[in-house]
C-alpha positions as CSV (number, residue, x, y, z in Angstrom):
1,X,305.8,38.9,-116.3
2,X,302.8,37.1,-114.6
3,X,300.5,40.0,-113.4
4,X,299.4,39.4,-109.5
5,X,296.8,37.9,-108.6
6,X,293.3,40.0,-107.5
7,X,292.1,39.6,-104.6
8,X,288.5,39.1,-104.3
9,X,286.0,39.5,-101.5
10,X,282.3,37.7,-101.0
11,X,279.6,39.9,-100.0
12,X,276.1,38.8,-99.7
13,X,273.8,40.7,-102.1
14,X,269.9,40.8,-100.4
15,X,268.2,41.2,-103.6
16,X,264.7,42.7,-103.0
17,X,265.1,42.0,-98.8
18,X,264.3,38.3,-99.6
19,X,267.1,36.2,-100.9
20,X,270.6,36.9,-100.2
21,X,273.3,36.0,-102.9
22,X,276.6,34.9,-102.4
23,X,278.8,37.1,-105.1
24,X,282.6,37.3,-105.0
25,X,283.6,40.7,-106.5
26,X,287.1,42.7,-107.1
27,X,287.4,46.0,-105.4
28,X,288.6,47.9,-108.2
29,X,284.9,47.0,-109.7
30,X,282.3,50.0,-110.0
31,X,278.8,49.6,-108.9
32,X,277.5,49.6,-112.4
33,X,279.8,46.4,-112.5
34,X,278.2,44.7,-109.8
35,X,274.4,45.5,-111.0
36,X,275.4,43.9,-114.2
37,X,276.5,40.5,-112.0
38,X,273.6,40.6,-110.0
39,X,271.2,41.4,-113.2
40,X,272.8,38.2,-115.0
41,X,271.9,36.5,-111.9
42,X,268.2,37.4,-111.5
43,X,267.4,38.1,-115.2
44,X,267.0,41.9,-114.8
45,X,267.8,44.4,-116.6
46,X,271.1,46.2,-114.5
47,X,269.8,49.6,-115.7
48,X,266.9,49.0,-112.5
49,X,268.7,48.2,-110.1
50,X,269.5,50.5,-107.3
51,X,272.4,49.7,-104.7
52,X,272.1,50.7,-101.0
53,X,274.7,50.2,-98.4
54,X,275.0,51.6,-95.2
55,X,272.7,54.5,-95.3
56,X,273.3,55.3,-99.1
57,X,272.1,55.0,-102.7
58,X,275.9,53.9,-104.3
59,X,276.4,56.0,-107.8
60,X,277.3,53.7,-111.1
61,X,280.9,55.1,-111.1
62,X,282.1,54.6,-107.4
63,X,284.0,52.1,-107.1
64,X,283.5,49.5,-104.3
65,X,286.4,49.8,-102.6
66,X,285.7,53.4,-102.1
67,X,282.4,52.5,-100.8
68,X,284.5,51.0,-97.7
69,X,282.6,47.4,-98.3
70,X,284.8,44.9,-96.1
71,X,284.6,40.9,-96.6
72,X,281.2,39.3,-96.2
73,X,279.1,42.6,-95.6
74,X,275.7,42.5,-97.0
75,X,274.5,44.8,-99.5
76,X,271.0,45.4,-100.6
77,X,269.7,45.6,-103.8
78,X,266.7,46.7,-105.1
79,X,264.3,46.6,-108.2
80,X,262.1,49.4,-108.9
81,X,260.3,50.8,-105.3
82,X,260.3,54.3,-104.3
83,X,263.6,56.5,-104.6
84,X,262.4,59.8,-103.2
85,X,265.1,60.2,-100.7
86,X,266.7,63.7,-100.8
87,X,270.5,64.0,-102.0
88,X,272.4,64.4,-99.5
89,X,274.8,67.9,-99.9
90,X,278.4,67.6,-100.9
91,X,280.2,64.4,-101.3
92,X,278.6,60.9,-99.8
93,X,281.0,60.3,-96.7
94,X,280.8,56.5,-96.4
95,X,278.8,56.2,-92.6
96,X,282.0,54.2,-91.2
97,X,283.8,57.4,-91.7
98,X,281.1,60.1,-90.3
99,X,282.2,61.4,-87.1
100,X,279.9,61.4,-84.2
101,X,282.1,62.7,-81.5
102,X,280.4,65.7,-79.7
103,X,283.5,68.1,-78.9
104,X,284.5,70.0,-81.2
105,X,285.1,67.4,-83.8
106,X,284.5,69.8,-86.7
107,X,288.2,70.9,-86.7
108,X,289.1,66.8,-87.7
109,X,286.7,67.1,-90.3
110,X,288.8,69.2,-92.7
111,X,291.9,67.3,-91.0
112,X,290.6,64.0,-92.1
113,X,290.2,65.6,-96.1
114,X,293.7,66.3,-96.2
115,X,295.3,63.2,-94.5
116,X,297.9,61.7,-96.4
117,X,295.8,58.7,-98.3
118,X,299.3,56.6,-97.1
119,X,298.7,56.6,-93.5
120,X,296.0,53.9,-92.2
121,X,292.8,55.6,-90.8
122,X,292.6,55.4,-86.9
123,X,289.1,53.1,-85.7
124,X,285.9,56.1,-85.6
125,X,284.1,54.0,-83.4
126,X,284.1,51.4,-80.8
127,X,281.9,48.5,-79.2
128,X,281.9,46.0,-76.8
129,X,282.1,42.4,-78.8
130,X,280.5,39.3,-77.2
131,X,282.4,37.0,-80.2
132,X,286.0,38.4,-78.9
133,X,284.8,39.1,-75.8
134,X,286.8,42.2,-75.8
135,X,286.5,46.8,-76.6
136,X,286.7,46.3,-80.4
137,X,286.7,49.0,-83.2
138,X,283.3,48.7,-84.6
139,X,281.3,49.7,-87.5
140,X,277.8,51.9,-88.2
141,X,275.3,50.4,-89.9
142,X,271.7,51.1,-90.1
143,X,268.3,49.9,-90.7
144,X,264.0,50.9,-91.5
145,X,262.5,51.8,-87.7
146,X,259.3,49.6,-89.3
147,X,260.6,46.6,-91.5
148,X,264.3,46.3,-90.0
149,X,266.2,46.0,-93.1
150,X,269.1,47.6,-94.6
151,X,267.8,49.3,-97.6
152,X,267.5,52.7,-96.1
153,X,268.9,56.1,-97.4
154,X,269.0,58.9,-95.4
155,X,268.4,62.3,-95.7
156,X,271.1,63.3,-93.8
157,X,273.9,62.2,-92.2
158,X,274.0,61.7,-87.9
159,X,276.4,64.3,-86.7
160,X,276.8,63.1,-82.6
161,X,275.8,60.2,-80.5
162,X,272.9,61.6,-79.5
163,X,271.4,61.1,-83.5
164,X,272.7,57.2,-83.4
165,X,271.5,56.1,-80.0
166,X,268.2,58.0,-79.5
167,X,265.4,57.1,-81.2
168,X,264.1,58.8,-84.2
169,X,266.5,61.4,-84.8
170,X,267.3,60.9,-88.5
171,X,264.9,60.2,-91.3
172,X,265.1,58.6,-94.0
173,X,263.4,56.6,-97.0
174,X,263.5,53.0,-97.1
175,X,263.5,51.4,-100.5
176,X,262.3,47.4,-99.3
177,X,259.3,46.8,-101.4
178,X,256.0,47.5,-99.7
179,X,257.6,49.5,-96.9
180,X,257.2,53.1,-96.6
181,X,259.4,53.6,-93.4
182,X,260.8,57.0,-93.2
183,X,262.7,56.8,-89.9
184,X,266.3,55.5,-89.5
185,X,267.7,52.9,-86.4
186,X,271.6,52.5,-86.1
187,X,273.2,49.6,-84.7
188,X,277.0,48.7,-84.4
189,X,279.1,45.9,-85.5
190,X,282.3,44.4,-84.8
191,X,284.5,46.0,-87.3
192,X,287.5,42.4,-86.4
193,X,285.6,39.8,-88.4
194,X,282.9,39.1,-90.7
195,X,279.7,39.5,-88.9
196,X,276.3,38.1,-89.7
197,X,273.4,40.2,-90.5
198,X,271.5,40.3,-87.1
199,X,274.9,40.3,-85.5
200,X,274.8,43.4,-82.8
201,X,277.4,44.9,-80.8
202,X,277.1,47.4,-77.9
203,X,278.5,50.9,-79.0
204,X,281.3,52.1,-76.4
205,X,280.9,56.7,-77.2
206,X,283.2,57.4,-74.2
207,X,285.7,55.2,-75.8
208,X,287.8,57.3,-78.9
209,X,290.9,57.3,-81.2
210,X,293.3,59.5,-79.5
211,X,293.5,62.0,-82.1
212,X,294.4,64.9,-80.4
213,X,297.5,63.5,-78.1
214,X,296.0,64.0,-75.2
215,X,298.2,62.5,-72.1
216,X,296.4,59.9,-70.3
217,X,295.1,61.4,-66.4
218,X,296.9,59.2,-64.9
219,X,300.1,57.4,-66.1
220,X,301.3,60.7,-68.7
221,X,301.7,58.0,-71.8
222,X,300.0,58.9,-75.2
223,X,297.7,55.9,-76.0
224,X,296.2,55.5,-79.5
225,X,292.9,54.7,-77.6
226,X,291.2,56.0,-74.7
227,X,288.9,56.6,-73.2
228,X,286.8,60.5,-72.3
229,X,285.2,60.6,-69.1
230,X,281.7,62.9,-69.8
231,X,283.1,65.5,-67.2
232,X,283.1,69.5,-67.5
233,X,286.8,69.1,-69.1
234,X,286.3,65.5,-70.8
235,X,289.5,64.0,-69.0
236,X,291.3,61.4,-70.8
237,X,292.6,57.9,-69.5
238,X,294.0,55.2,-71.6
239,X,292.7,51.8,-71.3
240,X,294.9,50.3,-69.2
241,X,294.5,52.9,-66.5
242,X,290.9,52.5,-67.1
243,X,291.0,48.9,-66.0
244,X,293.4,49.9,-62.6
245,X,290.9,52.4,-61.5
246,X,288.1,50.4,-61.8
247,X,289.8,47.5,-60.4
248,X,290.5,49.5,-57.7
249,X,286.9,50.7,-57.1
250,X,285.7,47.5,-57.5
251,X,288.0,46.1,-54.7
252,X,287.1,48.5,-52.7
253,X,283.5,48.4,-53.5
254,X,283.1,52.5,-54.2
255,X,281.5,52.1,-57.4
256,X,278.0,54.5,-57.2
257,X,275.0,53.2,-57.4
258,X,272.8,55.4,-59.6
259,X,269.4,55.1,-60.3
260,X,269.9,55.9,-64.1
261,X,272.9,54.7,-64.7
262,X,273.4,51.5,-62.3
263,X,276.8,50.5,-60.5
264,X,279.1,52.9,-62.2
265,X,282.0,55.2,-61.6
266,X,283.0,59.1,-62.1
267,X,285.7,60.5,-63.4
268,X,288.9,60.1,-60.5
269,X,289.7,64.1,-61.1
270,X,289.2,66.1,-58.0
271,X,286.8,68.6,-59.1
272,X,282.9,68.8,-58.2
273,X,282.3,68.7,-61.8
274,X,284.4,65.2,-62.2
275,X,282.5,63.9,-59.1
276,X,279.2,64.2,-60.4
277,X,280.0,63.0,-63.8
278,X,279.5,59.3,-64.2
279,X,279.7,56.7,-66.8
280,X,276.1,55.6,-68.3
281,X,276.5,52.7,-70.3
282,X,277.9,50.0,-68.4
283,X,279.7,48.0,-71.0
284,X,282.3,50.4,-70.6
285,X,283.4,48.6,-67.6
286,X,284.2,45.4,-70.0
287,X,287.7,46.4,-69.7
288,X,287.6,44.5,-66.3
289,X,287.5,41.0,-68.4
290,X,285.2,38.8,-68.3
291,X,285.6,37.1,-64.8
292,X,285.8,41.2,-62.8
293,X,283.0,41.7,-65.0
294,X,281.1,39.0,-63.4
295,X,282.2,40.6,-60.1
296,X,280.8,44.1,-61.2
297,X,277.7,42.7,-61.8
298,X,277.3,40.8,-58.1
299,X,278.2,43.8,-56.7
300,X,275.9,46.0,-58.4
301,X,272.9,43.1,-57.9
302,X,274.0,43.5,-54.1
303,X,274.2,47.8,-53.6
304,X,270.7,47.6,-55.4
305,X,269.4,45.3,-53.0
306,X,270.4,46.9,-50.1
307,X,269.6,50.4,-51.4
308,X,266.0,49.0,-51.7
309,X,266.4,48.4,-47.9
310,X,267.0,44.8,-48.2
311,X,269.7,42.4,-46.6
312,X,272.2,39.8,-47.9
313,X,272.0,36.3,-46.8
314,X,275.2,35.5,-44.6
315,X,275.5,31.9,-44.5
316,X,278.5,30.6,-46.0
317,X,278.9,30.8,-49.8
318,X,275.2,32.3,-49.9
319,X,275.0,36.1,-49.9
320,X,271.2,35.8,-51.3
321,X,269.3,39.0,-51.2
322,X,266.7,39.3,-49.9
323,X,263.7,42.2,-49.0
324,X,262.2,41.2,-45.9
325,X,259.1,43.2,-44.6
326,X,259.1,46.2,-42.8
327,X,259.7,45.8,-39.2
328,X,260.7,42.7,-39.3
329,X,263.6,41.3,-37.8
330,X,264.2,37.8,-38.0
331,X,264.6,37.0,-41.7
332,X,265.3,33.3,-43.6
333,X,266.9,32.9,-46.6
334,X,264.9,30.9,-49.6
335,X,267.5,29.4,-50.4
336,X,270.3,28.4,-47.6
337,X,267.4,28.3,-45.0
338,X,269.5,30.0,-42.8
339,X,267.3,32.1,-40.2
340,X,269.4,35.5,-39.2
341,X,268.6,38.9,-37.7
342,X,268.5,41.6,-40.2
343,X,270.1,43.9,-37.6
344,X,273.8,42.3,-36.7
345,X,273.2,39.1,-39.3
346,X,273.4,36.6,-36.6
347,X,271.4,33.3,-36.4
348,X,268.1,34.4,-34.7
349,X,267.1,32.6,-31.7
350,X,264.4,32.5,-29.4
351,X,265.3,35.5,-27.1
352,X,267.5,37.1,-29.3
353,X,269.6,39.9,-28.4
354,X,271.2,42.0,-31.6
355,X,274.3,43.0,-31.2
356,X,274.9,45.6,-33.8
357,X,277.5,46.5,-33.0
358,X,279.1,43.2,-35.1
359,X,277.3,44.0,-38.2
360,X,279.5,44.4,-41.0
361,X,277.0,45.8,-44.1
362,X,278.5,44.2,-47.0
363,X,278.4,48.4,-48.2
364,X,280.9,49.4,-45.6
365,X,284.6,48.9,-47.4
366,X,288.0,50.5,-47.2
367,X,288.5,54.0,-47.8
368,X,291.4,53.9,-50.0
369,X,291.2,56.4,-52.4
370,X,292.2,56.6,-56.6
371,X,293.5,59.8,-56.7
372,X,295.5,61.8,-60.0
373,X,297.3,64.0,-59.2
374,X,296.4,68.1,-60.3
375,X,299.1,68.6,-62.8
376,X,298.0,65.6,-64.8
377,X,294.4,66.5,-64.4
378,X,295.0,69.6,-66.0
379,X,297.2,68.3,-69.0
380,X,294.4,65.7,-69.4
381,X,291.7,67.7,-70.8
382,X,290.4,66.5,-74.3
383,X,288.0,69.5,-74.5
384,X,290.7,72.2,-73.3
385,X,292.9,70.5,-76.2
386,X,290.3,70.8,-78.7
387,X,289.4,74.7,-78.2
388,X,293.3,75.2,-78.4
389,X,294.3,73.4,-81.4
390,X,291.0,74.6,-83.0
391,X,292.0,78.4,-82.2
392,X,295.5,77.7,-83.5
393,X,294.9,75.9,-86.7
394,X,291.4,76.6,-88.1
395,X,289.2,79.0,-88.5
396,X,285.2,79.5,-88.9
397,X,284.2,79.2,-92.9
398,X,282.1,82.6,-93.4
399,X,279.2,80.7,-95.4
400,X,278.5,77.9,-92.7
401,X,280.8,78.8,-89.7
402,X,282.1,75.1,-90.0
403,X,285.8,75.3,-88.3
404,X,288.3,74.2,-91.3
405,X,291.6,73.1,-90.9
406,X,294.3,74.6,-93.3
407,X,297.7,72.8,-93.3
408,X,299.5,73.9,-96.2
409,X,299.1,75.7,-100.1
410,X,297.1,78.6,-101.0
411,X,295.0,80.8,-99.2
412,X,292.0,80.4,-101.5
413,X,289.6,78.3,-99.2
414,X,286.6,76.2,-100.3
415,X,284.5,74.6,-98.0
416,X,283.8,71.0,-97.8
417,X,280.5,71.4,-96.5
418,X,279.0,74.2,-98.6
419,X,281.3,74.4,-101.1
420,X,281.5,78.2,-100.3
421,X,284.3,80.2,-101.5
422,X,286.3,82.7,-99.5
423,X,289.9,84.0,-98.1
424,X,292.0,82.4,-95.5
425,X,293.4,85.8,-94.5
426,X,290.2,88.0,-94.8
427,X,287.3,85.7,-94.4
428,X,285.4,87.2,-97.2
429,X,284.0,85.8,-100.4
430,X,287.1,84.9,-102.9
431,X,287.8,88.4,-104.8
432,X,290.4,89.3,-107.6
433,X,291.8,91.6,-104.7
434,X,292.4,88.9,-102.4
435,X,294.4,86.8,-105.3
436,X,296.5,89.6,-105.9
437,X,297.5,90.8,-102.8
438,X,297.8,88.0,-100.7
439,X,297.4,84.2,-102.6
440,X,300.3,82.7,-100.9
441,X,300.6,85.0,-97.8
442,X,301.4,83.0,-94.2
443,X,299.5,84.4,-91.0
């Protein structure tokens, strides 16, 4: 019987961050394998070579597809250099599988340990691609502050979004020759197709795998994706909803312009707290498609301008802003030539009178009104689900006080993050008196 054919993926090999080598390899290889193909390659000895993928110094005996290398990624490989980057503790979590989510997340950690290796891992993260012009699941990657390459190892691993999008929160050492850049800079790509190496993507932290079940604010439906508004009680709305409500804003031209944040949006829930929470990166809003899109951006463009006290040109198919002086009423557009009153936007003439009365600001719209309504609102809340299935299910490990998940088995507990030893039912250290009298005990 013919054995089946392997499949093999090409990945790009930067050897020394100068010359990048095409290499087609089989998953099932180890990274010793791999050394040896690129040693073979370059005439050097395997044995000093070092591999570095995403953040991490890759071991002789993992094997690549454990590594989580898709088709086409580029790896880095390096000969000789520094390698006094600190190990990290525990086992190497690949960084396309290190979760950054901010509430409460710890419970999943010891969730995602135990997960059935036959179901297919839900998308971490997600980003905004300009290739598919669509919210994509994306991937982490990361890179020297100082020489912008990929052969950097980090001390530790970035544990919210705050650590991947602001600056200089995780260190590092980077292994490029000549470089001694100890600071780490995380990018995102898109996670659909085989990216090149400056490709970039725009990284989407509101937007989540719905991992908890969480009904959606305002239709009820379970989505597998949504998306958590950055109120008090992190309200959840799947996509589609997303894309009503800020249709629906956008019609109506409520969006808020914010001097942060731009021309952005709350959350719909009725509370103060939902009010005041708005949505800071703007990409979010890419669920509109690309022609509303467009639209979001005039109108933002247009509540700037006449935030700054300025006016919009109203000759036909114009709508130009403009800034005229203070005081000044008559106003002509650099680009129509039309001369208007600021005032009531009529063509200015000698001996004007303004009728303001007839001035429609191009701010003033209809007052209809997105509402959900309270029950959903309250059935909604991703952080209210967290702190319940985190009270039911887990509990605080006494070495670390990380919150672990137990599912099944024993009662014997060991930490995945400090390997610390100790009883489910007492939360002490593991003792002969807890084997004997309760091992297998349900509470």
């Amino acid at each position: 019987m013919a054995s089946a054919r392997i499949r093999k993926l090409t990945i790009f090999v930067r050897f020394n961050s100068s010359t990048n080598i095409p290499v087609q390899i089989e998953p099932q290889w180890n990274v010793l394998k791999l050394k040896e193909e690129i040693g073979q390659r370059q005439g050097v000895d395997p044995k000093d070579i070092r591999i570095v993928f995403a953040g991490r110094e890759l071991k002789d005996d993992l094997r690549l597809k454990d590594a989580d290398i898709p088709n086409q990624s580029v790896i880095h490989a390096v000969r000789g250099g520094r390698w006094s980057a600190r190990q990290t503790r525990g086992a190497a979590t690949p960084l396309s599988k290190v979760c950054l989510d901010t509430v409460g997340e710890e419970m999943e950690e010891g969730a995602a340990e135990n997960a059935s290796a036959n179901q297919p891992r839900r998308a971490s993260y997600f980003v905004y691609c300009k290739t598919c012009k669509d919210i994509t699941p994306g991937k982490l990657r990361v890179c020297c502050s100082r020489c912008r390459e990929g052969a950097m190892v980090l001390y530790q691993d970035p544990n919210s979004w705050d650590d991947v999008l602001k600056p200089a929160r995780i260190r590092g050492s980077c292994k490029s020759p000549r470089c001694e850049g100890d600071t780490a800079v995380f990018y995102f790509k898109c996670a659909q197709h085989p990216t090149d190496e400056g490709d970039r993507c725009v990284a989407l932290p509101l937007v989540r795998p719905n991992t908890r079940d969480v009904p959606c604010l305002a239709c009820t439906d379970t989505k597998e994706t949504i998306l958590v508004f950055p109120c008090q009680d992190k309200h959840a709305i799947c996509l589609d909803c997303f894309e009503v409500y800020c249709t629906t804003k956008l019609n109506d031209r409520q969006f808020v312009q914010h001097e942060s944040y731009g021309y952005t949006l709350p959350c719909p829930g009725s509370s103060d707290n939902c009010t005041n929470s708005l949505i800071a990166e703007a990409h979010h809003f890419r669920v509109l498609g690309e022609d509303q899109y467009n639209r979001y951006q005039t109108f933002g463009t247009e509540e700037y301008v006449l935030n700054m006290g300025g006016v919009l040109c109203p000759g036909r198919g114009c709508g130009n802003g403009l800034l005229p002086e203070r005081g000044m009423r008559s106003v002509r557009c650099n680009v129509c030539s039309l001369n208007f009153c600021k005032e009531c936007k009529e063509p200015f003439q000698q001996g004007h009178s303004c009728r303001q009365n007839q001035s429609a600001s191009a701010s003033t719209a209809s007052q209809s009104r997105y509402q959900v309504n309270a029950e959903n609102a309250r059935r909604a809340r991703w952080e209210a689900e967290a702190q319940q299935v985190i009270q039911r299910i887990s509990k605080k490990c006494p070495g670390c006080q990380t919150n672990t998940e137990k599912n099944e088995g024993c009662n014997h507990m060991t930490c995945t993050r400090c390997r610390f030893e100790w009883c489910w039912i007492c939360r002490i250290r593991w003792n002969p008196d807890c084997q004997g009298s309760h091992w297998f005990q349900q509470r």
